[in-house]
N, C-alpha and C positions, 0 to 999 in steps of 0.2 A: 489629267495626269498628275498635277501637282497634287491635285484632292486625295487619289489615290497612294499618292508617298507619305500624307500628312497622315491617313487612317494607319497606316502601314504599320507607320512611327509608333503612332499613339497606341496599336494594338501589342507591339514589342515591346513599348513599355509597362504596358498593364500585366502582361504576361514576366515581365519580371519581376514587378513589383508583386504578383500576386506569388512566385514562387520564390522568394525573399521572404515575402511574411509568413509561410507555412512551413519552410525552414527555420525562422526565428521560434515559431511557435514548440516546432518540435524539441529544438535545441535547449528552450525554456521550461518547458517538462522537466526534460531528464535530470537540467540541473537544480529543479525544483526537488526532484523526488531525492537527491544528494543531500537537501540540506539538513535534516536532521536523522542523516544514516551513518554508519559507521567508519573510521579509517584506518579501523585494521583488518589484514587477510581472512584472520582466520578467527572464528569467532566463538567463545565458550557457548554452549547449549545443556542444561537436562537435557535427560531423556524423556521425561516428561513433557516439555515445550518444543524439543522432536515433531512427538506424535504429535500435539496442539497445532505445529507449523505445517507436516503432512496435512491434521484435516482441514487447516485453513485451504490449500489450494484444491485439495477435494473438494469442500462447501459443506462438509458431513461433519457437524460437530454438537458439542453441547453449547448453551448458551447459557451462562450464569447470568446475565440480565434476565433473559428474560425466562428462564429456570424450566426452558426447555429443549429439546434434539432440534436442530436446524438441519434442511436437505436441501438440498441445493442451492445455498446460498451463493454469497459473492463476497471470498476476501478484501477487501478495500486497503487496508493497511497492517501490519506484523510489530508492533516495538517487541522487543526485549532489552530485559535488562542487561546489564556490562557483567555481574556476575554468572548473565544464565537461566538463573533460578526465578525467572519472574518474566510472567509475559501479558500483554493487551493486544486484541485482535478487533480491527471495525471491519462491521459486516452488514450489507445490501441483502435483503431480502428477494429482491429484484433485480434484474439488470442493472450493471454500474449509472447507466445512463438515467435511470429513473430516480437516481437518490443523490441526495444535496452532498456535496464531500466539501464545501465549506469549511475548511482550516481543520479538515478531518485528521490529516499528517499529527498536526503538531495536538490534538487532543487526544489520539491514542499512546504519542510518547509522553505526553505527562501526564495520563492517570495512569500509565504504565511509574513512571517515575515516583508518585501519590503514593501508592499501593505498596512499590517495592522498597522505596527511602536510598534509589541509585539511581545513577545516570544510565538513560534507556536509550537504546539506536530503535528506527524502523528500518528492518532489516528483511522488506516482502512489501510488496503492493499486489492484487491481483493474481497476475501470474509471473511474477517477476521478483528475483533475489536481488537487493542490493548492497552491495556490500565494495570497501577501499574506491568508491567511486565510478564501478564498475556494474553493470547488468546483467543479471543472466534470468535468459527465459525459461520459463518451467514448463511440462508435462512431467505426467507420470514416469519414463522412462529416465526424462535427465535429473530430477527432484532425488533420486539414488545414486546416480554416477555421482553428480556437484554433493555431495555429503560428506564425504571424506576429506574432498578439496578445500569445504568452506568451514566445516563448525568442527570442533574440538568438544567430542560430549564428552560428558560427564555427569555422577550422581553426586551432588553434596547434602547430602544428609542435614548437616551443619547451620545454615542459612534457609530461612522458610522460601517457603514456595507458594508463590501467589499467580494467579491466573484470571484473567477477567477477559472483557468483553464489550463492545457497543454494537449498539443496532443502529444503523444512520438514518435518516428521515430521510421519507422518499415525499417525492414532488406534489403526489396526488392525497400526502396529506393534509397540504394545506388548498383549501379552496379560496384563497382569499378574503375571508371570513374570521373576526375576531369571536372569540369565545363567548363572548359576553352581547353579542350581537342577536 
């Protein structure tokens, strides 16, 4: 009987040790995907980086890397610039899960930053807007409702317009094999 109170024990504890850590984990995300997003409500956009943000959670877009139409890709990450007018998008050929996102965040807001000569948020992951600290999940139907709540478009003529792009490495490109090998 004792044996059976010690198993008891020790299975109560695993069982909250293991739903602690998967709590911690998710909790560690979200404020991951915070830290180099915006903290204002509402955020300027083109209309131009609009559309580019539409076909980011579509997957249907052009790739200026790689200087051709992508279909069905995988958004990864959205920066824009603070004025708008300039946006970096990283994108999975594949499922999220097949491609390395290795400090992916912080190198699509600073070629966004590179490119445009301004402080850029990631303000999109996937299928998810982030924005004042806050998440919202995307589909097609709510990507139009949240548009008028979240971004302030506008056209500025004024200020160039830069747009670009990454393709992240997927897994099964590396075989474990140096080049030179």
């Amino acid at each position: 009987m004792k044996k059976l109170k010690i198993n008891f024990f020790l299975l109560l504890i695993l069982f909250f040790f293991t739903t602690e850590v998967y709590s911690f984990n998710l909790n560690f995300k979200n404020k991951y995907l915070f830290k180099y997003s915006s903290d204002e409500n509402i955020i300027n956009i083109s209309e131009k980086n609009l559309d580019r943000l539409r076909t980011f959670f579509l997957g249907n877009f052009f790739s200026y890397e790689q200087n051709n139409f992508q279909t069905n890709a995988y958004g990864v990450y959205f920066a824009l610039s603070k004025s708008g007018n300039s946006s970096v998008m990283s994108f999975c050929n594949e499922k999220i899960d097949n491609c390395i996102l290795n400090n992916m965040q912080f190198i699509t807001k600073k070629k966004c930053e590179r490119l445009s000569a301004e402080k850029c948020f990631i303000i999109a992951t996937n299928n998810k807007i982030i924005l004042n600290k806050k998440i919202f999940n995307i589909n097609k139907n709510s990507f139009e409702q949240l548009l008028p709540s979240l971004f302030k478009i506008h056209e500025n003529q004024n200020k160039k317009q830069v747009v670009s792009d990454i393709r992240t490495v997927l897994y099964r490109d590396f075989d474990g094999k140096a080049d030179w090998e």
